[in-house]
C-alpha positions as CSV (number, residue, x, y, z in Angstrom):
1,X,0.0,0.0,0.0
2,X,1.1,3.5,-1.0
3,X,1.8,5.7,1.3
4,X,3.3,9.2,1.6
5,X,3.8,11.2,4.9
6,X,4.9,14.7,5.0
7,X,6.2,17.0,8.5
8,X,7.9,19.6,9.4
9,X,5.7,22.4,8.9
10,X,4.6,25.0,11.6
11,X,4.5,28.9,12.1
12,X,7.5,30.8,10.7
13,X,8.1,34.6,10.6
14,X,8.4,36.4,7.0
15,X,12.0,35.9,6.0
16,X,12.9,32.7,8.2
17,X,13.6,29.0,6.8
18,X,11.5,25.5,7.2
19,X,12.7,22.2,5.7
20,X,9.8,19.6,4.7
21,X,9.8,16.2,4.7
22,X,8.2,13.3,2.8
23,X,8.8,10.0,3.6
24,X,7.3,7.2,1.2
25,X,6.5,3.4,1.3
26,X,4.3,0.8,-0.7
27,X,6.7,0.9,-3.7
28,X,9.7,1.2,-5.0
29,X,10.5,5.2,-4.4
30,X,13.7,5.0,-5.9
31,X,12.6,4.9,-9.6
32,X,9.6,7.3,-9.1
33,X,9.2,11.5,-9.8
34,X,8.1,13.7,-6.6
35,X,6.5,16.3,-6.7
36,X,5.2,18.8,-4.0
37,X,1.7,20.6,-4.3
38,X,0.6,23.6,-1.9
39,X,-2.8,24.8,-1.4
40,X,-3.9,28.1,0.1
41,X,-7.0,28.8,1.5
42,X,-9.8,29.4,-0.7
43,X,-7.3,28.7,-3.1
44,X,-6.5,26.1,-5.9
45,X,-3.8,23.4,-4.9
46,X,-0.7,24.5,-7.3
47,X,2.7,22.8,-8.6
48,X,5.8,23.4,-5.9
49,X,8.6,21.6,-7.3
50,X,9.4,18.3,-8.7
51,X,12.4,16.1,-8.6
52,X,13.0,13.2,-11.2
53,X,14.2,9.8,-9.3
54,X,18.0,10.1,-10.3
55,X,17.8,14.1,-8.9
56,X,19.5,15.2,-12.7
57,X,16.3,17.1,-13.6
58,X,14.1,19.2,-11.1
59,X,11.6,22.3,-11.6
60,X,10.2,25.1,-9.4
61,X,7.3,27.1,-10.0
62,X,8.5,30.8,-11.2
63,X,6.9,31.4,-7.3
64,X,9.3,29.7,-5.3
65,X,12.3,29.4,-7.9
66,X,15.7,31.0,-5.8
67,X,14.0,30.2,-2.3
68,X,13.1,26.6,-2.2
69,X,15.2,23.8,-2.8
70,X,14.0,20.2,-3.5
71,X,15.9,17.1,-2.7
72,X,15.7,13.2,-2.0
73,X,17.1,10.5,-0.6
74,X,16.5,7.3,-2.3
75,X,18.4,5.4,0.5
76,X,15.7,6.7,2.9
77,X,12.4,6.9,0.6
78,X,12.7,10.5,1.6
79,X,11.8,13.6,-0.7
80,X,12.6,17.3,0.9
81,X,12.1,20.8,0.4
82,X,13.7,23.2,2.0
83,X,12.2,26.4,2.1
84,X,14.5,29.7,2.4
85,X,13.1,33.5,2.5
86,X,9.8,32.4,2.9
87,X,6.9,35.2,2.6
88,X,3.2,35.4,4.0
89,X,2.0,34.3,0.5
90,X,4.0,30.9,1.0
91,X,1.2,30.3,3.8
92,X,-0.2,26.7,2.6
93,X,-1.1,23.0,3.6
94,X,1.8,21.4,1.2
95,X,1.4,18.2,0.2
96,X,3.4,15.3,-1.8
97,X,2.5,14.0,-4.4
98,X,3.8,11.0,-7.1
99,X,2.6,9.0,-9.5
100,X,2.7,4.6,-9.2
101,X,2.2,2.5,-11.7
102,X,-1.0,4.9,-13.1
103,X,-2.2,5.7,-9.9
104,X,-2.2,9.0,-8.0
105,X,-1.3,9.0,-4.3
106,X,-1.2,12.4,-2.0
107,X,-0.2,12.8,1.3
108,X,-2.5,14.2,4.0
109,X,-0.2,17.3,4.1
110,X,1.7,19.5,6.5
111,X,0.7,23.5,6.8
112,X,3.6,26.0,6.6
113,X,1.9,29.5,8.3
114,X,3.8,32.3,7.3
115,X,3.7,35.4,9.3
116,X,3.7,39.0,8.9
């Protein structure tokens, strides 16, 4: 069974740091894209970042690009995102996300509050 756990959010000021975690299981994590998802209140969920399994090819959305960093470590079934110079706008519930064999799988999230 699928499964993909994130943590490490909580209440930041404007301008500190937060690293996120996602730790998988159910499948072989190693060969598998990650990608990470936040959604705002009364918002759409929205693309974060995505890391292809080998690490050689990963994308940012133009919102976070120079202040997040996204990383994984296949020996731990592990993705992360490290979040640098974060902003009230970066308030979210972020989630992980990949895709198994055709199937989607989300985790429950972890909420990053961002204040002013």
């Amino acid at each position: 069974q699928v499964q993909l756990v994130e943590s490490g959010g909580g209440l930041v000021q404007a301008g500190g740091s937060l690293r996120l975690s996602c730790v998988a299981s159910g499948y072989d994590f190693h060969t598998y894209v990650m990608v990470w998802f936040r959604q705002a209140p009364g918002k759409e969920r929205e693309f974060v970042a995505s890391i292809t399994w080998t690490g050689d090819t990963i994308d940012y959305s133009d919102s976070v690009k120079g202040r997040f960093s996204i990383s994984r470590d296949n020996a731990k079934n592990t993705a992360y995102l490290r979040m640098d110079s974060l902003k009230p706008e970066d308030t979210a519930r972020y989630y992980c996300y990949a895709v198994v064999r055709g199937f989607q799988y989300w985790g429950e999230g972890t909420l990053v509050t961002v204040s002013s």
